[in-house]
C-alpha positions as CSV (number, residue, x, y, z in Angstrom):
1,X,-71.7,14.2,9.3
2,X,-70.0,10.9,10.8
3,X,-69.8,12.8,14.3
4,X,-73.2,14.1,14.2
5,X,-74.1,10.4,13.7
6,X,-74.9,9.8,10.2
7,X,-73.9,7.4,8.0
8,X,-70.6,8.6,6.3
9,X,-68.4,7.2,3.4
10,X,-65.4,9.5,2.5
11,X,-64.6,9.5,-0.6
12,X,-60.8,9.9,-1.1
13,X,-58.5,9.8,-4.6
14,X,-55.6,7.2,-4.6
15,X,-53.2,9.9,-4.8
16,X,-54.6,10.9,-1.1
17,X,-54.8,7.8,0.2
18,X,-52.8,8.0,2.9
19,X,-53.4,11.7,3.5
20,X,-56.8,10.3,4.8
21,X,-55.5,7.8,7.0
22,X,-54.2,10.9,8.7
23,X,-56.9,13.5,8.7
24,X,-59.7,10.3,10.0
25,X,-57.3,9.6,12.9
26,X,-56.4,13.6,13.3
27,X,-60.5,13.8,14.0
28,X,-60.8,10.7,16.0
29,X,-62.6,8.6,13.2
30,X,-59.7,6.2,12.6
31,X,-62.7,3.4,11.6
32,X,-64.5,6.0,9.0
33,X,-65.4,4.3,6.0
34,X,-63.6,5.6,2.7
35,X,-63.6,4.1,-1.0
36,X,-61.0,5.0,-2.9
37,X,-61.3,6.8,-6.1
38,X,-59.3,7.5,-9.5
39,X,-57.0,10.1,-9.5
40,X,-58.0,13.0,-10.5
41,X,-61.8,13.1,-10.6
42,X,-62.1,17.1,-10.1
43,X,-62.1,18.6,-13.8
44,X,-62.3,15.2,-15.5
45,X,-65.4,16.1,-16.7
46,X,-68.9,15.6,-16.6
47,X,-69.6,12.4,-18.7
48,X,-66.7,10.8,-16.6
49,X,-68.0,12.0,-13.2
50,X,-71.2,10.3,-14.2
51,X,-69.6,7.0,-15.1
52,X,-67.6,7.1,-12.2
53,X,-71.0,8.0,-10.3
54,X,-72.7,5.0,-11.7
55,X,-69.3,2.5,-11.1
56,X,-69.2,3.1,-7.5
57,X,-72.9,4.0,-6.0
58,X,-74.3,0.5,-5.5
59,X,-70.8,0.2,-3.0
60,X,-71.5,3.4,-1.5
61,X,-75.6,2.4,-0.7
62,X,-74.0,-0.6,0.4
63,X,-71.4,0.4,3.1
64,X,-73.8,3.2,4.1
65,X,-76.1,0.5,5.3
66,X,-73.3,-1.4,7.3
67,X,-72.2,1.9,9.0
68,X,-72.9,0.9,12.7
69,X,-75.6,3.4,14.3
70,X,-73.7,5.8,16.9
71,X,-73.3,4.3,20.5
């Protein structure tokens, strides 16, 4: 989505951290916003995806609006 030119937040688990340092520069989006997440989230369940959810989508809406627009 980032290289199409939409606003883009990946959202990356501590324990890969540094795994998407690699992959953002690997596809030439060293600058691509991420916010870090809890390890695990997959399988954690529904009532704590939905806590997460609400925790960290007020940051999300925010950086998606400082994203700058594609050159």
């Amino acid at each position: 989505m980032a290289k199409r030119g939409r606003p883009t937040v990946a959202l990356v688990t501590d324990q890969f951290w540094s795994q998407g340092d690699f992959v953002a520069g690997a596809a030439g989006m060293p600058d691509l916003p991420r916010h870090r997440l809890p390890h695990p989230v997959a399988g954690s369940g529904k009532d704590n995806m939905s806590a997460l959810a609400d925790t960290i989508a007020d940051q999300l809406i925010a950086t998606l609006r400082n994203v700058p627009a594609p050159a």
